[in-house]
PAZAPA-4460 file (N, C-alpha, C; in steps of 0.05 Angstrom, whole numbers, plus 32768, in hexadecimal, padded with zeros to 4 digits):
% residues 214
    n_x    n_y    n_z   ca_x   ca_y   ca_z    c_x    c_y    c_z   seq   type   mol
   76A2   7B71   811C   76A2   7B6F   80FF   7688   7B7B   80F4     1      X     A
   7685   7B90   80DE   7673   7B99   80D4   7662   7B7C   80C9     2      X     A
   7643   7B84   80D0   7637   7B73   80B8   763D   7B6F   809E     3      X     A
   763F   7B5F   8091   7634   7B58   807A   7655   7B54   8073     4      X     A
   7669   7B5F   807E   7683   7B58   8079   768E   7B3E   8073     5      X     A
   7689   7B35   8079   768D   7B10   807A   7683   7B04   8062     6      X     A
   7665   7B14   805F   7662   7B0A   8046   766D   7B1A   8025     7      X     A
   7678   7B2C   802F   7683   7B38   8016   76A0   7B30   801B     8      X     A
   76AB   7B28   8026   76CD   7B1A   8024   76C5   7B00   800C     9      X     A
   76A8   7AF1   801C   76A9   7AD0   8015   76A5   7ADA   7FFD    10      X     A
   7697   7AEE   7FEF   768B   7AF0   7FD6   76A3   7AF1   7FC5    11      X     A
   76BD   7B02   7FCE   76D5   7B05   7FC5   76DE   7AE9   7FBA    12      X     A
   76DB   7AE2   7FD3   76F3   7ACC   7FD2   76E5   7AB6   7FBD    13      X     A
   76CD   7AAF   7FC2   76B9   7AA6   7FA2   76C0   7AA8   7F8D    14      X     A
   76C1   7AC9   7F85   76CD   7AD5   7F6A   76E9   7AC9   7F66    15      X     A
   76FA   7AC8   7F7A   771E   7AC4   7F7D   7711   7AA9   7F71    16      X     A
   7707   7A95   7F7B   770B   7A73   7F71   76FE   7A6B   7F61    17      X     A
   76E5   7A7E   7F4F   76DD   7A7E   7F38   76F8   7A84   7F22    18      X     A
   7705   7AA1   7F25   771D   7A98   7F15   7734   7A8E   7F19    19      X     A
   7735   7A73   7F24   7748   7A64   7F2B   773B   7A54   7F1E    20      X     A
   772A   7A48   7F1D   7719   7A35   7F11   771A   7A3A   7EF9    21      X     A
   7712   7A54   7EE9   770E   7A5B   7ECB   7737   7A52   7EC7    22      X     A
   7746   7A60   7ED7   775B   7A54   7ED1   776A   7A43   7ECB    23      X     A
   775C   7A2D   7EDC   7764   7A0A   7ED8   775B   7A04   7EB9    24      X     A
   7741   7A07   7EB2   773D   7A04   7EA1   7743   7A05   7E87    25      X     A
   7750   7A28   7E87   7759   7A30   7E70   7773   7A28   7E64    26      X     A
   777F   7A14   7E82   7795   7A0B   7E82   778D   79F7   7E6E    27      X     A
   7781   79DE   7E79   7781   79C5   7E70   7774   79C8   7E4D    28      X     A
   775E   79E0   7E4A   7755   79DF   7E37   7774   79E5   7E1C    29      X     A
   7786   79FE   7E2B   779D   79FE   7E19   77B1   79E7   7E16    30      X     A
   77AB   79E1   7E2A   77BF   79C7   7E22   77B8   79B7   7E14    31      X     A
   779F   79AA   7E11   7790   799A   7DFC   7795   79B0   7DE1    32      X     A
   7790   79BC   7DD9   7795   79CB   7DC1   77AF   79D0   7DBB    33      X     A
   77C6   79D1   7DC8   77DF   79C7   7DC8   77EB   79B1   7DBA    34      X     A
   77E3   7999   7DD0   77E1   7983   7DC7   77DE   7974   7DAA    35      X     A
   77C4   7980   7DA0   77B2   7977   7D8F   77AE   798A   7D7B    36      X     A
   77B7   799D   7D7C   77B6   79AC   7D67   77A0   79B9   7D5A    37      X     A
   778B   79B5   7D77   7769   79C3   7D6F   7767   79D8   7D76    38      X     A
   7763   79ED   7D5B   7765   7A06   7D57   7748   7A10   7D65    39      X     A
   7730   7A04   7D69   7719   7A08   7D77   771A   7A13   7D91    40      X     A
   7726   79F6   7DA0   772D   79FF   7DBD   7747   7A1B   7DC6    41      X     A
   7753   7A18   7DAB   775E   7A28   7DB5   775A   7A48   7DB4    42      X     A
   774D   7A49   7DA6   7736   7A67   7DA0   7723   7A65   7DB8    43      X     A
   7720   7A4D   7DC4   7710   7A55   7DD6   7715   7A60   7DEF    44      X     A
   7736   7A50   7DF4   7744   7A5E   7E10   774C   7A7E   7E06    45      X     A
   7751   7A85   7DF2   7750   7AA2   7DEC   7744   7AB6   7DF1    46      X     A
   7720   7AA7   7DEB   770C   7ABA   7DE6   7704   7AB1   7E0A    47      X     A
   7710   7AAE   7E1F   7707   7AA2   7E37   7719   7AB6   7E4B    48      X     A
   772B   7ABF   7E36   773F   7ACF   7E4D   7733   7AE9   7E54    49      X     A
   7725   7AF4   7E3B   771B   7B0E   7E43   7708   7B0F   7E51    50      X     A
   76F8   7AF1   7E5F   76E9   7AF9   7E78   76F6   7AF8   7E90    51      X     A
   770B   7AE5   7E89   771F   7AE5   7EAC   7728   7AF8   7EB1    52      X     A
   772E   7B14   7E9E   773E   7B28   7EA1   7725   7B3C   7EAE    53      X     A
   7707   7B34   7E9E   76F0   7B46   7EA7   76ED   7B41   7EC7    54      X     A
   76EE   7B23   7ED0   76EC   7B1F   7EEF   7700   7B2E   7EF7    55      X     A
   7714   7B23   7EF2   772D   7B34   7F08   7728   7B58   7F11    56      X     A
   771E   7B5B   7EFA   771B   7B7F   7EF7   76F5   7B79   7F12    57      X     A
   76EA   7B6B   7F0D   76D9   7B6A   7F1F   76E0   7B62   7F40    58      X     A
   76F4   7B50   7F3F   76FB   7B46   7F58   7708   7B68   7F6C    59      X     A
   7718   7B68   7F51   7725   7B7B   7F5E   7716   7B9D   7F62    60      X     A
   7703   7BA3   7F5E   76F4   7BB7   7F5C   76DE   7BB2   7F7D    61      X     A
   76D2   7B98   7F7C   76C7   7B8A   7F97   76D9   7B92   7FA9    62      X     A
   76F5   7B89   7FAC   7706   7B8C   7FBD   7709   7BA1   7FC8    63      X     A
   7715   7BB4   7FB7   7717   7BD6   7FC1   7702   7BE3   7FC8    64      X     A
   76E8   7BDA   7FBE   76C9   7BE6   7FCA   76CA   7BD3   7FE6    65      X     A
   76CC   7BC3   7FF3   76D3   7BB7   8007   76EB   7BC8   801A    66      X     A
   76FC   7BC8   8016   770C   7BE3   8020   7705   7BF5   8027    67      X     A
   76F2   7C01   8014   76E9   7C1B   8010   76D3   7C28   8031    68      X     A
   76CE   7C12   8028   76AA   7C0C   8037   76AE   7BFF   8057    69      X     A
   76C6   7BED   8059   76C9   7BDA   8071   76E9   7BE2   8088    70      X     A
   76F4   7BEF   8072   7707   7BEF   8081   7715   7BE3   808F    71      X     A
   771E   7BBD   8086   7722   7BAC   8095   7741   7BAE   80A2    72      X     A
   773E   7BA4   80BC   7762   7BA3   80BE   7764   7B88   80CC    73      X     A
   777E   7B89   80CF   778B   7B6C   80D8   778E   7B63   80C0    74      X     A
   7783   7B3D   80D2   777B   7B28   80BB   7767   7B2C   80A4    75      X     A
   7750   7B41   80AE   773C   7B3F   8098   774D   7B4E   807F    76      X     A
   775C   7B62   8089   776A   7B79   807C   777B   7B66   8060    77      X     A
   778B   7B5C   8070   7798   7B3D   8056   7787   7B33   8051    78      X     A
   776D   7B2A   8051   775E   7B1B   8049   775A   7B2D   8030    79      X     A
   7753   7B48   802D   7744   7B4D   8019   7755   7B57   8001    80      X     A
   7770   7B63   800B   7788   7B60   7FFE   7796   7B4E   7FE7    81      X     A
   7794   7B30   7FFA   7796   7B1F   7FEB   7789   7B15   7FD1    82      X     A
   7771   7B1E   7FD9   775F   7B17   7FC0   7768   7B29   7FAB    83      X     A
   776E   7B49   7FAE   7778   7B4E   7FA1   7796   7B4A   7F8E    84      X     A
   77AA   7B3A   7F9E   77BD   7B35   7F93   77C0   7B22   7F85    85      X     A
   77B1   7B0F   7F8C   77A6   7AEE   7F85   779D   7AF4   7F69    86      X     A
   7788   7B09   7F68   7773   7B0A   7F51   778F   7B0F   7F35    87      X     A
   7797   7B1E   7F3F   77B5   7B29   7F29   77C3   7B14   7F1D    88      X     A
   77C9   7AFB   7F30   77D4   7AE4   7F2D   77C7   7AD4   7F21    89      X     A
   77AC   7AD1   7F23   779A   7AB9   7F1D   7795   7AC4   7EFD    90      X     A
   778E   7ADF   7EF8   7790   7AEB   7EDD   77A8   7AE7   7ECC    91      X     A
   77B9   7AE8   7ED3   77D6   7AE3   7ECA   77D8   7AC8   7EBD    92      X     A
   77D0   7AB0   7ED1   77CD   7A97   7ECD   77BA   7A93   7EB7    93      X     A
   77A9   7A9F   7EB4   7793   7A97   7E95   77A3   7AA5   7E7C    94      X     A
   77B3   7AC4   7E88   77BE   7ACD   7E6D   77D3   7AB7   7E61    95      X     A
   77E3   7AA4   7E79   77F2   7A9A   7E6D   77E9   7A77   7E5B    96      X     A
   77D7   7A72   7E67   77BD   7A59   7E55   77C1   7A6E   7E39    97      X     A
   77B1   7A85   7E40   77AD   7A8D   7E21   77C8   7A94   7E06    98      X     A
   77E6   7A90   7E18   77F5   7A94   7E06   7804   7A76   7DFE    99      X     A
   77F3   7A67   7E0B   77FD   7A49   7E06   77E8   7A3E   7DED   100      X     A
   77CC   7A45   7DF8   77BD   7A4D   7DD6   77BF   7A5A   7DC2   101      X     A
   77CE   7A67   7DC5   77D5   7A7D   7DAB   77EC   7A6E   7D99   102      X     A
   77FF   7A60   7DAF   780B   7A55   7D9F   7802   7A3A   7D93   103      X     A
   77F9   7A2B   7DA1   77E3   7A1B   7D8D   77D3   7A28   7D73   104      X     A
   77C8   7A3E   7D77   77BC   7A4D   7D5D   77D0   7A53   7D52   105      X     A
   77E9   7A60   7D59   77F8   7A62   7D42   7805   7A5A   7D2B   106      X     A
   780D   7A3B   7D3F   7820   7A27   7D2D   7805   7A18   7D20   107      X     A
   77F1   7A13   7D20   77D5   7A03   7D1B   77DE   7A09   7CFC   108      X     A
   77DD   79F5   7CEF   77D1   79DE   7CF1   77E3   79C1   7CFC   109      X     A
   7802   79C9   7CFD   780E   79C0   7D01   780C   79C2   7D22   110      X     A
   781E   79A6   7D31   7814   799F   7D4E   7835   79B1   7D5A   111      X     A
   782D   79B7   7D78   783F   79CE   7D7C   785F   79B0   7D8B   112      X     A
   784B   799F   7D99   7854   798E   7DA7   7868   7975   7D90   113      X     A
   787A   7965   7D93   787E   7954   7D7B   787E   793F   7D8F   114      X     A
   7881   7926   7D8B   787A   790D   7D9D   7881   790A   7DB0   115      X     A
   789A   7910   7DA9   78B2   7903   7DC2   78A8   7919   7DE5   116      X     A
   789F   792A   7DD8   78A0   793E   7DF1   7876   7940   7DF4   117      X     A
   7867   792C   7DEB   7856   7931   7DEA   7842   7928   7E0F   118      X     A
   7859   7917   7E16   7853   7909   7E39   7853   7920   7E3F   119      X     A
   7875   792E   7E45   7878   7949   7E54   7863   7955   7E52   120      X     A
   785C   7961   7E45   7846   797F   7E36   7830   796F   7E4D   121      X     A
   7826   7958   7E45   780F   794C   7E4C   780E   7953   7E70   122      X     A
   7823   794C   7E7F   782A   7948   7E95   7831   7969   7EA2   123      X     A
   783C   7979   7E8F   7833   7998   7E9B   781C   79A5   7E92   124      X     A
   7812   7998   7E8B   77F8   79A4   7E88   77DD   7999   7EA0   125      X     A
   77E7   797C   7EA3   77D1   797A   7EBE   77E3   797B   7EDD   126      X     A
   77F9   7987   7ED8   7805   7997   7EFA   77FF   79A9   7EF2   127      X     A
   77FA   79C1   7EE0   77ED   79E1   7EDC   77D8   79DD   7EE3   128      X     A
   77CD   79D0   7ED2   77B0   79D2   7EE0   779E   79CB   7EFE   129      X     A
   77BB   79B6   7EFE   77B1   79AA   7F23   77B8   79BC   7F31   130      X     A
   77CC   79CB   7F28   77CC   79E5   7F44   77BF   79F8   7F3B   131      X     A
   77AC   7A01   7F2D   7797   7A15   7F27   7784   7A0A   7F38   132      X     A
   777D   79F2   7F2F   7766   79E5   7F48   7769   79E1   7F6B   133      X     A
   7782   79DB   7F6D   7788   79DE   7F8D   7788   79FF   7F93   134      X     A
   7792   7A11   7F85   7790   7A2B   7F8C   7769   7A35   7F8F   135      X     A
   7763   7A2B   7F7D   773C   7A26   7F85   7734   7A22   7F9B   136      X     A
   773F   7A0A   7FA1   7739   79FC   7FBB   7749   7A05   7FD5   137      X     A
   775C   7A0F   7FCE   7766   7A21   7FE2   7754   7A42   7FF2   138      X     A
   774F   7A52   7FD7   773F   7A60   7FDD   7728   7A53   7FE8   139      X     A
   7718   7A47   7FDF   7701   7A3E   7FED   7703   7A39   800D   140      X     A
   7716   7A2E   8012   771B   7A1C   8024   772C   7A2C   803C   141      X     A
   7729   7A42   803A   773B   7A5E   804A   7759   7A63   8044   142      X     A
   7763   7A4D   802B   7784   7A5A   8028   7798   7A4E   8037   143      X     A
   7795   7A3B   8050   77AC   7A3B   8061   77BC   7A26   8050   144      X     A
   77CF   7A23   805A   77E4   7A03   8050   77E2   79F6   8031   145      X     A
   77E4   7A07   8015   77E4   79FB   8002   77FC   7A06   7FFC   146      X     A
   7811   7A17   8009   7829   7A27   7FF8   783B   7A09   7FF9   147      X     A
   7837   7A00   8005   7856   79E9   800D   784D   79DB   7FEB   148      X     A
   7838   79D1   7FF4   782A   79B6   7FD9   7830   79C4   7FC0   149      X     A
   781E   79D9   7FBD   7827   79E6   7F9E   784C   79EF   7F96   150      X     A
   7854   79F6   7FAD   787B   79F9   7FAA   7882   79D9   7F9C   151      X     A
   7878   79C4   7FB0   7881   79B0   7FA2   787B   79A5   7F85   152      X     A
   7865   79AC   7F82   7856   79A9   7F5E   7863   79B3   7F4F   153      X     A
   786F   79D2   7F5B   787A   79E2   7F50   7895   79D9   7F3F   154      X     A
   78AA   79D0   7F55   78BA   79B7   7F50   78B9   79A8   7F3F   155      X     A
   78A0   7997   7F41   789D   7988   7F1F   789F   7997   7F0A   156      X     A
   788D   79AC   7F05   7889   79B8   7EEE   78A9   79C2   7EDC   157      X     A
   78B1   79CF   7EF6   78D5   79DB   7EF6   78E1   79BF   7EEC   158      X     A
   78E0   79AA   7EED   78EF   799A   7EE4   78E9   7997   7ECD   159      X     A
   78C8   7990   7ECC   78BD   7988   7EAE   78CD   799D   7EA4   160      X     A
   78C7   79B7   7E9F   78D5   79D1   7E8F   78EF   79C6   7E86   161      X     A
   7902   79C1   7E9B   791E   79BA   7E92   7920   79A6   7E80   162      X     A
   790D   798A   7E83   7910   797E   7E71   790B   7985   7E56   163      X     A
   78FE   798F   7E50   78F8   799A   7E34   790C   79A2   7E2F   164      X     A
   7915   79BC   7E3D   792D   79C5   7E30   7946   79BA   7E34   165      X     A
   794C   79A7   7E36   7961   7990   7E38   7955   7982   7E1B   166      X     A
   7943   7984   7E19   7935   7970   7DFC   793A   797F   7DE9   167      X     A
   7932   7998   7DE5   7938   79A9   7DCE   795A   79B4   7DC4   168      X     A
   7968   79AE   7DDD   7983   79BC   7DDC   798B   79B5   7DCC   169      X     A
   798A   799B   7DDD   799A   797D   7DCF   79AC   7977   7DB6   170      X     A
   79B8   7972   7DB3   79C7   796E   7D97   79B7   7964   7D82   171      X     A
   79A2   794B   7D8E   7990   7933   7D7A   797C   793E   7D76   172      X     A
   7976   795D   7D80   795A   7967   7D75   7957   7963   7D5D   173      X     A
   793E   7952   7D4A   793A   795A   7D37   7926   7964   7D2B   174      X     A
   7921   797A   7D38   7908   7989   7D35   7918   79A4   7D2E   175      X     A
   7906   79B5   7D1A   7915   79D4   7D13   7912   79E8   7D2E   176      X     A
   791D   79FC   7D22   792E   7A11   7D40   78FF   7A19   7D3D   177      X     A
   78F6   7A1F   7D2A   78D7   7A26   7D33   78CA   7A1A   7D49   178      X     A
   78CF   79FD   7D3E   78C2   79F1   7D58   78C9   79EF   7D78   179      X     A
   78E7   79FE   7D6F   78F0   79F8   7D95   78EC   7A17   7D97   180      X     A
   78F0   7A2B   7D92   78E9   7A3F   7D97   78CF   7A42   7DA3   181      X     A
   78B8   7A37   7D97   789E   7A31   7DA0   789B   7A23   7DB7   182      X     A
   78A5   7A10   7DB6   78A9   79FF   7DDA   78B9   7A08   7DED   183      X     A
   78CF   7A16   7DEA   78D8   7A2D   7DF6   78C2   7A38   7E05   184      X     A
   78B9   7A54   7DF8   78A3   7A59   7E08   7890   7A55   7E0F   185      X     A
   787E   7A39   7DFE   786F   7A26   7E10   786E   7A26   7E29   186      X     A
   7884   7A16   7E2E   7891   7A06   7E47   7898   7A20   7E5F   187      X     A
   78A6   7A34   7E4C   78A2   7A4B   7E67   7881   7A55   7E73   188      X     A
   7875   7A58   7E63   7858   7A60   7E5E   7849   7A4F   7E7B   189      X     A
   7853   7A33   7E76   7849   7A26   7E8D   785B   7A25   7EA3   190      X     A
   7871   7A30   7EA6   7889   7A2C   7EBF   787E   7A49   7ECF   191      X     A
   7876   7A55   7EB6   7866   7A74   7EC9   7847   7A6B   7EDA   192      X     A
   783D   7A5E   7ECC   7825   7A5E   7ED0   7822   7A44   7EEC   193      X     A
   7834   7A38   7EF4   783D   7A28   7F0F   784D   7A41   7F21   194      X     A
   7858   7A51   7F1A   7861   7A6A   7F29   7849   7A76   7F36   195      X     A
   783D   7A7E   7F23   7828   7A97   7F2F   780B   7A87   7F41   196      X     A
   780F   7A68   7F41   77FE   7A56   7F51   7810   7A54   7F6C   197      X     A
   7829   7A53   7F6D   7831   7A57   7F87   782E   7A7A   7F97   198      X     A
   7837   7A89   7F82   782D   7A9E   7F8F   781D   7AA7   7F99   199      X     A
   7802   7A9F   7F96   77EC   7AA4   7F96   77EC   7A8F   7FB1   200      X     A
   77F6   7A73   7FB5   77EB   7A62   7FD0   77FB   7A72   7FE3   201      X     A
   7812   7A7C   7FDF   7825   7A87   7FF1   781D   7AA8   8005   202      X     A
   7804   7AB5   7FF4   7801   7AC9   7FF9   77E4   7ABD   800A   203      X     A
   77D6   7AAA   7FFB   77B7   7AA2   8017   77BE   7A9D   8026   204      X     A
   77DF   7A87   8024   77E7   7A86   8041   77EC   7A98   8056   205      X     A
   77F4   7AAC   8053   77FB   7ABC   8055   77DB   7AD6   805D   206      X     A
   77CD   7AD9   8054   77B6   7ADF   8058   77A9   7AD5   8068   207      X     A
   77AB   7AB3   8069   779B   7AA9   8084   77A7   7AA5   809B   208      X     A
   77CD   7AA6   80A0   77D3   7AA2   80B9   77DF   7AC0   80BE   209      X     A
   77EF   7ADB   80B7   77F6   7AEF   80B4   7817   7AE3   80B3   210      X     A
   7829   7ACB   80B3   7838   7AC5   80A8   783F   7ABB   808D   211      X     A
   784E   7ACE   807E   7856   7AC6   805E   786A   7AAD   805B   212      X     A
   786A   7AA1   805C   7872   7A81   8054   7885   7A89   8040   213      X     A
   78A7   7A7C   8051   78C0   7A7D   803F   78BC   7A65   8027   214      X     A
***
């Protein structure tokens, strides 16, 4: 193994769980502005995306100068790969925080959420965010064995989603077609954003044993 290689993977993989981390966040921060209807926070997960998008373009620029320079193969070869694919995913995951804020800014001043569905919201918003943070700690932690755990979170979320839209269908909605249109894609917003957290465990797995996990 070339010098200094080892330490430019770890440095990668740093950058990879720094935006996993900015990701969790931007999660929980949109969902509170969701919630609550605070037009503050939600300008803030906005004005937060255009640095996760600046890392990724960094992660991924590290990566290919790593290529460039090291020429890894095998396992290291997926190792550095991954980071690249991951980074795409983990960016993805903040764009979709930031369209769950937008719709908080949009509908603001009025609340996007109405009571009855205000548990749900509450309850996908800390499984989004808990699998942004296990995807953290995954990276950190070399990647192996988080695809099974996050599939299953995943599960919740997929349900939570359904229930909403079992709530909105409904005959007894009495909320206007605005507001379910808005929770509509809410609720997808976050069914993506538990997607691209499994993808992302399914591919380290995958990176740290050279088997891709059905």
């Amino acid at each position: 193994m070339r010098d200094g290689y080892q330490d430019d993977l770890h440095r990668l993989n740093r950058q990879l769980a720094e935006m996993a981390d900015a990701a969790a966040e931007a999660m929980r921060r949109a969902s509170r502005a969701l919630l609550t209807a605070d037009l503050p926070v939600a300008e803030q997960v906005l004005g937060a995306d255009d640095e996760l998008d600046a890392r990724r373009a960094a992660c991924e620029e590290d990566a290919y100068a790593l290529l460039a320079l090291q020429a890894p193969v095998a396992g290291d070869l997926r190792g550095v790969l991954a980071v690249v694919y991951c980074a795409e995913k983990v960016e993805r995951m903040g764009d979709l925080a930031a369209h769950i804020a937008g719709t908080a800014r949009r509908m603001h001043p009025d609340r996007v959420v109405p009571s009855e569905l205000e548990s749900v919201f509450t309850e996908l918003g800390a499984e989004t965010a808990g699998m942004a943070d296990r995807v953290a700690e995954l990276i950190r932690g070399g990647g192996q064995g988080g695809y099974a755990e996050l599939r299953r979170t995943d599960e919740t979320v997929d349900a939570l989603h359904a229930r909403v839209l079992a709530t909105i269908t409904a005959p007894q909605w009495p909320h206007d077609q605005r507001v379910a249109v808005a929770l509509t894609l809410v609720t997808r917003f976050y069914e993506r954003f538990a997607d691209q957290a499994v993808s992302v465990s399914r591919r380290l797995d995958f990176a740290a044993t050279g088997d891709l996990p059905g």
